[in-house]
C-alpha positions as CSV (number, residue, x, y, z in Angstrom):
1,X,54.0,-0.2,11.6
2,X,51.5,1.6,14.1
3,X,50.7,3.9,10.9
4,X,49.5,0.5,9.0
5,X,47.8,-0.5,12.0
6,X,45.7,2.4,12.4
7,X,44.8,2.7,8.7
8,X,43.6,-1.2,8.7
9,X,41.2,-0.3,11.9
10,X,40.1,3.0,9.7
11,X,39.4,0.7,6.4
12,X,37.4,-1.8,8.8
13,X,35.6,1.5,10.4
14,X,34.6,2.6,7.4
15,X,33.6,-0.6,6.0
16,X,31.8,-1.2,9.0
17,X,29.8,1.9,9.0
18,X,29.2,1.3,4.9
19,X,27.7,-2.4,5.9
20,X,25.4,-1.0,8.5
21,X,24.1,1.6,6.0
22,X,23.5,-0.3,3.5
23,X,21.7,-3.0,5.9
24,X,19.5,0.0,7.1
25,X,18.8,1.0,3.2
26,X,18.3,-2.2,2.7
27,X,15.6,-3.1,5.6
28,X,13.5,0.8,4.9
29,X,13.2,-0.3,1.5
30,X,11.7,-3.7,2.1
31,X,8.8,-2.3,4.5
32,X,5.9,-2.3,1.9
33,X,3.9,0.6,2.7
34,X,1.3,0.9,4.7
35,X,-2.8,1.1,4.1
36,X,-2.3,4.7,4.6
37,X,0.1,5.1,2.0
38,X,-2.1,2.4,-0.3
39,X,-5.5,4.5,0.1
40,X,-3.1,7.8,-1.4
41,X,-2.3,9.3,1.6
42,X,-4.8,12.0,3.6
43,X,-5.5,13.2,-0.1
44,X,-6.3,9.8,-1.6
45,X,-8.7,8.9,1.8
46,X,-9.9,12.0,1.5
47,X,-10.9,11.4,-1.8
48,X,-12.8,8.0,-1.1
49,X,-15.0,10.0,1.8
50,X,-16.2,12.4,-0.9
51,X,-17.1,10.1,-3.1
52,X,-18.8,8.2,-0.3
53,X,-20.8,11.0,1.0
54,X,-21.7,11.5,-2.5
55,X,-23.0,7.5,-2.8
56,X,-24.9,7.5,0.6
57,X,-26.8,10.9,0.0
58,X,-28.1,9.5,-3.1
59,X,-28.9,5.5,-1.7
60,X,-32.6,5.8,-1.5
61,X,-32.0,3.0,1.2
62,X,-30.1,5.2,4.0
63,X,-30.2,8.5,2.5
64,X,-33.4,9.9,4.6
65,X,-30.8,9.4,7.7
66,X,-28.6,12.4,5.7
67,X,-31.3,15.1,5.0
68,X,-31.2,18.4,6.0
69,X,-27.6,18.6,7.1
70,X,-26.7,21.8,6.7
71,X,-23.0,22.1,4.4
72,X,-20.8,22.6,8.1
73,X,-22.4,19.6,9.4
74,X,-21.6,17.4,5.9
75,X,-17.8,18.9,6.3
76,X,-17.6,17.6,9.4
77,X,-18.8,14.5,9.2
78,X,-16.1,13.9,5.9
79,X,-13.2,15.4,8.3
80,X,-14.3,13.1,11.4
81,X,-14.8,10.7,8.4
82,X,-11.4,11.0,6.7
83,X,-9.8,11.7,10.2
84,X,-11.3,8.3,11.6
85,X,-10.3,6.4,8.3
86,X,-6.6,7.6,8.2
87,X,-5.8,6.8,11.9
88,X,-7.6,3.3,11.4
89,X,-5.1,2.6,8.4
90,X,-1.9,3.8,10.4
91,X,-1.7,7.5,9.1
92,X,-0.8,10.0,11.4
93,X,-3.9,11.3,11.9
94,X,-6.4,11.5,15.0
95,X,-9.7,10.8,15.2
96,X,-11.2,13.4,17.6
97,X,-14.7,12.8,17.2
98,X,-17.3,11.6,19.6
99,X,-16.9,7.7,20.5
100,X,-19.7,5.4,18.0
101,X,-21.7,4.5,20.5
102,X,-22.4,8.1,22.0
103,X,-22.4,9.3,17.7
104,X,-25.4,6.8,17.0
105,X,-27.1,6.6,20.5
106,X,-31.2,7.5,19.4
107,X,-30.6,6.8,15.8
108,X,-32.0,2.8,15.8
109,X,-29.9,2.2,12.9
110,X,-30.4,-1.7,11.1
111,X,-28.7,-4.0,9.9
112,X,-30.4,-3.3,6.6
113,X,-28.6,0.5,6.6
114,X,-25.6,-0.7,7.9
115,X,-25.1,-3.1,5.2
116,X,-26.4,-0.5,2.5
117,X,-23.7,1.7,3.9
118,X,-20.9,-1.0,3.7
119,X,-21.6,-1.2,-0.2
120,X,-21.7,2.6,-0.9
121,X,-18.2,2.5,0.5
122,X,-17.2,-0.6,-1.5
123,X,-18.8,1.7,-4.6
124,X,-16.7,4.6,-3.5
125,X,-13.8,2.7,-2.8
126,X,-13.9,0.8,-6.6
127,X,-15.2,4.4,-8.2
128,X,-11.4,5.7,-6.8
129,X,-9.7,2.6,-8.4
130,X,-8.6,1.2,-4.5
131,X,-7.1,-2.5,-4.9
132,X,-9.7,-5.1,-4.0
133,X,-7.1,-6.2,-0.7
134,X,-7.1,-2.8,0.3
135,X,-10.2,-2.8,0.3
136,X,-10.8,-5.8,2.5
137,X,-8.2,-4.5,4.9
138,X,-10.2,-1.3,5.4
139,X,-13.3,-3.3,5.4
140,X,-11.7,-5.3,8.1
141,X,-10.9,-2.3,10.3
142,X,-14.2,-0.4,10.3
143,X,-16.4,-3.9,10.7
144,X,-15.7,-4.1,14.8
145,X,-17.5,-0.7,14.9
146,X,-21.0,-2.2,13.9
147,X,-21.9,-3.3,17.5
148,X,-21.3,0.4,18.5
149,X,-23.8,1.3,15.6
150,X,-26.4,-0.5,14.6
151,X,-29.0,-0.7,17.0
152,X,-28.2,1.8,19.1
């Protein structure tokens, strides 16, 4: 009898332990990724910079602001770009760059640039096929940094 006993608790053990596995499958699986994941990882944000850097150098609009940076300074500005964009969309990257404010201090940027900037990323954004709500959502977390920016 104790024999039956104990395999009856084992069953229910390892039904037990099945049931919370498959609860935990269950509950990974349902987390829709993140914007990270959405924008293709540090490869696919990557991607979007390039092309970005590419649109704004040639926006006859803002592109005075980009002349004469030597290649070092336009690879750092993509890595403190892509770094900047992947932390903002829950990647695990880290922004280590200088603070907005201290970044465009002197630089008297308008509204007028600011907003030709916002649609060379909305071209690079559609040139790399991102999904118009992804796009928002990204849109969404860079806006707040226009008071450190413009004007400064």
């Amino acid at each position: 009898m104790a024999g039956r006993a104990m395999r009856a608790v084992r069953v229910v053990r390892v039904v037990g332990v099945g049931l919370a596995l498959w609860a935990c499958a269950t509950t990974m699986a349902a987390k829709p990724p993140s914007l990270y994941q959405r924008l293709g990882g540090r490869e696919g944000i990557r991607g979007v910079v390039d092309e970005f850097v590419a649109v704004v150098v040639a926006d006859d609009r803002v592109k005075g602001r980009f002349t004469g940076l030597n290649p070092a300074a336009v690879e750092k500005l993509k890595t403190n770009l892509s770094d900047q964009i992947c932390e903002a969309a829950g990647g695990p990257c880290s922004y280590l760059g200088r603070d907005m404010k201290a970044t465009h201090r002197g630089m008297s940027i308008s509204d007028a640039e600011w907003s030709a900037t916002v649609e060379d990323l909305v071209k690079a954004l559609e040139k790399r096929k991102v999904a118009p709500e992804d796009q928002t959502a990204l849109l969404g977390l860079l806006g707040p940094m226009k008071a450190d920016i413009v004007g400064q």
